[in-house]
N, C-alpha and C positions, 0 to 999 in steps of 0.2 A: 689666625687659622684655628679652626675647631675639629674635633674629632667624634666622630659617631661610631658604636659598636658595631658592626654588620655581619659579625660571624664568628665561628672558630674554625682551627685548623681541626680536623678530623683524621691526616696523614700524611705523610711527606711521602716522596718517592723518590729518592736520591740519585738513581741510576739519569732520571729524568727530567729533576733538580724541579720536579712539581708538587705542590702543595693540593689537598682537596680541603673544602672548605664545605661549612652547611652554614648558609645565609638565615643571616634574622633581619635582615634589612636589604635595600635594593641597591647593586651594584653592577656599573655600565664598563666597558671598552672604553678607556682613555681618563677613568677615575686611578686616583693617588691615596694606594692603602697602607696604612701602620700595621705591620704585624708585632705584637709584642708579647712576650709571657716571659718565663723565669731567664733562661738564655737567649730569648732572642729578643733584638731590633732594631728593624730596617722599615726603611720606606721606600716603596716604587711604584710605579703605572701597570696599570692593568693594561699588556698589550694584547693579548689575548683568553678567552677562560671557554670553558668545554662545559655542557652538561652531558651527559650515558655518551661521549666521544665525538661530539658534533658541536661546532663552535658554536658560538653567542655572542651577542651583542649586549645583552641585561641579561640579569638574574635577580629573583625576588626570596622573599623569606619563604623556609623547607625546600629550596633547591638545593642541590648539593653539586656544587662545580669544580674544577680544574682550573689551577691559574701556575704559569710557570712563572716563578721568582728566583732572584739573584744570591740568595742565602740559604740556609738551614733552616726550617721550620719546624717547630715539633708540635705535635696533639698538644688539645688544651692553649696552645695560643691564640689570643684574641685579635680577632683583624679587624682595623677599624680604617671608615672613609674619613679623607683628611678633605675638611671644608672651608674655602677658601673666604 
């Protein structure tokens, strides 16, 4: 397995346990992302991701989306697609 950069976290939202993210790369519905920086990392599936609050299926680079994850994420972490 390989790993490709495709973003950073830009904010967490903890009430709502969602991360926002600004894409440098292209990410689908049912892709497996590494979030990683100084304290954090985990791996999960994108079940679902929001652009301005309406779901998605992809997102490309300068989008800036919604993806709800199982952990803490803080700004400055880099999220990357894991390639099977």
């Amino acid at each position: 397995m390989s790993e490709q950069e495709i973003g950073v976290v830009t904010h967490y939202f903890g009430h709502i346990e969602v991360m926002a993210v600004t894409l440098t790369g292209e990410l689908a519905v049912g892709d497996t992302i590494h979030v990683k920086g100084h304290t954090s990392d985990f791996t999960t599936t994108v079940k679902s991701m929001q652009v301005e609050h309406e779901s998605v299926e992809k997102a490309g680079p300068g989008d800036q989306i919604g993806i709800q994850v199982p952990e803490h994420a803080r700004e400055h972490d880099k999220v990357y697609k894991v390639v099977e």
